[in-house]
C-alpha positions as CSV (number, residue, x, y, z in Angstrom):
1,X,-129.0,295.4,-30.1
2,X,-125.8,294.2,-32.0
3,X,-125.3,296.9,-33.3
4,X,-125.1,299.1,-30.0
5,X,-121.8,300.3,-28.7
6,X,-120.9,298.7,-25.2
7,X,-121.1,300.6,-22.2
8,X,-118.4,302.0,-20.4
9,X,-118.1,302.3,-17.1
10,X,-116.4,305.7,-15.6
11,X,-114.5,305.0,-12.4
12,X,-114.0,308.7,-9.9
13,X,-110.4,309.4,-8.9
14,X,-110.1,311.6,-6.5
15,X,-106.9,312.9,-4.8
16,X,-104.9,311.1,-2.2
17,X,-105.5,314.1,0.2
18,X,-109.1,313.0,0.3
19,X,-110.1,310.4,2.8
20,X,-112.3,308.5,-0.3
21,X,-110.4,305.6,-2.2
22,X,-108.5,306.7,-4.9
23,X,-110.4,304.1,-7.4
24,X,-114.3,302.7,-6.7
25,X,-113.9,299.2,-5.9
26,X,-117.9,298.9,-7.6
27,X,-115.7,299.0,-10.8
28,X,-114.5,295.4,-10.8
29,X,-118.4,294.4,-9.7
30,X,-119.7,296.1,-12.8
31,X,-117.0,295.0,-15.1
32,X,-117.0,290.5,-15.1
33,X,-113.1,289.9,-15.4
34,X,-112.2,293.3,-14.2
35,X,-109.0,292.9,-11.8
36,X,-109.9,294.4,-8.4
37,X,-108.0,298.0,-7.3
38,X,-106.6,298.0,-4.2
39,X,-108.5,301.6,-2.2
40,X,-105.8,304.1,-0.8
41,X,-106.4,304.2,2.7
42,X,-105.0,307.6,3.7
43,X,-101.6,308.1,4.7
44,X,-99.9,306.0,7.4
45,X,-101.3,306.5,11.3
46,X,-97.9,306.6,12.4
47,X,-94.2,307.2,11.2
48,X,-91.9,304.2,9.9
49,X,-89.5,303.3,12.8
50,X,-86.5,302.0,11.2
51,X,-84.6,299.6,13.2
52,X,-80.9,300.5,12.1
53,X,-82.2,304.5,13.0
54,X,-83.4,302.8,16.5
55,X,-80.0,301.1,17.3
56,X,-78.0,303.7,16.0
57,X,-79.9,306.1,18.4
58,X,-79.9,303.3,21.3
59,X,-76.1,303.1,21.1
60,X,-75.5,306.9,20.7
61,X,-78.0,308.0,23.6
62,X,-77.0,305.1,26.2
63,X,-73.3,306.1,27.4
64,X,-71.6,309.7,26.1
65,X,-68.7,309.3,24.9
66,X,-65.7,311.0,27.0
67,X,-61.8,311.1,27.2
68,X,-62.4,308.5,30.5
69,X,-64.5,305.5,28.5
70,X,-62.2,305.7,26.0
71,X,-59.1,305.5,27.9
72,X,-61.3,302.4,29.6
73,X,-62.1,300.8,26.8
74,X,-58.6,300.9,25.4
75,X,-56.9,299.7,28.3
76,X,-59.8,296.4,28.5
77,X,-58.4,295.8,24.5
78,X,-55.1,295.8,25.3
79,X,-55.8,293.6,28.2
80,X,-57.8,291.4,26.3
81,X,-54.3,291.0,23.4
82,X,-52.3,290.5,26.5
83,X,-54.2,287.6,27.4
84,X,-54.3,286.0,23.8
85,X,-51.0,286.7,23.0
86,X,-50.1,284.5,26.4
87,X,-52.1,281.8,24.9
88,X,-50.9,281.9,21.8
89,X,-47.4,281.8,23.2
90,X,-48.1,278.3,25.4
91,X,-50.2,276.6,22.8
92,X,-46.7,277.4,20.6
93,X,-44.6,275.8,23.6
94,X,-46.9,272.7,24.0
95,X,-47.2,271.8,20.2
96,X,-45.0,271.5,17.0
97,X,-46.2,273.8,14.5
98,X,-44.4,271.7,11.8
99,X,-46.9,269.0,12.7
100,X,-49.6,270.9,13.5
101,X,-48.9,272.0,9.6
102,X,-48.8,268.0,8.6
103,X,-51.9,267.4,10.3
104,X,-54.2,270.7,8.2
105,X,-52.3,269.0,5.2
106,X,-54.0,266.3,5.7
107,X,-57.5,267.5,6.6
108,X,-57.2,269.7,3.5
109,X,-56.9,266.2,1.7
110,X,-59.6,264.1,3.6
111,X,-61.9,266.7,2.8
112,X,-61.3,266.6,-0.9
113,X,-61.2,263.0,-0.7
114,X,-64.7,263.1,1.0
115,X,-66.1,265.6,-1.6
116,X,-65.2,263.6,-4.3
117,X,-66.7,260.3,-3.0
118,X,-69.8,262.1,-1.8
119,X,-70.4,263.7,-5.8
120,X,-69.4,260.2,-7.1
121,X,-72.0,258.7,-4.8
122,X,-74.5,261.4,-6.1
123,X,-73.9,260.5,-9.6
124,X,-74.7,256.7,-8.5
125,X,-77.4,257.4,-7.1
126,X,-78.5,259.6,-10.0
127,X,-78.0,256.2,-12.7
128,X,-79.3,253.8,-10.8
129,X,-82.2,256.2,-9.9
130,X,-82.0,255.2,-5.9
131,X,-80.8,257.7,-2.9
132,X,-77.2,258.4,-1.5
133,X,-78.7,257.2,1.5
134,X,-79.3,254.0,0.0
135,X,-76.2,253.8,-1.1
136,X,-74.6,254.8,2.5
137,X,-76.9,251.8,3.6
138,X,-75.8,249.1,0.8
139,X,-71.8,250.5,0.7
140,X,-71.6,250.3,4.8
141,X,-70.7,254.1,5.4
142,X,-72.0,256.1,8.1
143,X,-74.1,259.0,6.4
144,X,-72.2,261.1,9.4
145,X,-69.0,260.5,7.9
């Protein structure tokens, strides 16, 4: 029987329309290695809901928009810059914005200070082949610092 042409199997496809699975899953059964084909179940049982569509349509259908809100909400905004612009104006009395400058200065530089010690530490670690938290342990520095 060497000589004998191996079998094929023929697999039915039949339309989506149909409520059959588009390929016969007794294909991969009858063919060892075969990769399994996933069946068409039909079309969905119900629409997709998008949830942007939903908020959109939440927003739109929960309060119409008139002449009235609008004024409303305008007059809550400026309200609301009122108020910060008040703040804005004691926080200015209360501090000196020429120190307040000094002292971002100096963050700025603590933080590239920190950066740079914590990659050094990194490349430490990496060479002695321990962990920055070992190092945090041996150096004395607080791991929160």
């Amino acid at each position: 029987m060497e000589g004998k042409p191996a079998r094929t199997q023929l697999v039915t496809v039949k339309s989506p329309s149909e409520s059959q699975p588009l390929h016969s899953a007794t294909s991969a059964k009858r063919c060892p290695g075969a990769t399994p084909v996933k069946r068409y179940r039909g079309p969905p049982r119900s629409t997709f809901k998008s949830p942007v569509l939903a908020s959109s349509k939440a927003k739109s259908e929960s309060a119409p928009v008139t002449a009235a809100s609008l004024v409303e909400d305008v007059d809550k905004l400026q309200a609301e810059y009122r108020q910060s612009k008040a703040e804005a104006e004691e926080l200015e009395k209360t501090y000196d914005i020429k120190e307040l400058n000094l002292y971002i200065d100096l963050f700025h530089e603590y933080n590239e200070v920190k950066d740079t010690t914590q990659m050094l530490l990194g490349r430490i670690a990496e060479v002695r082949g321990t962990t920055v938290r070992q190092l945090h342990e041996e150096y004395s520095l607080d791991p929160a610092d």
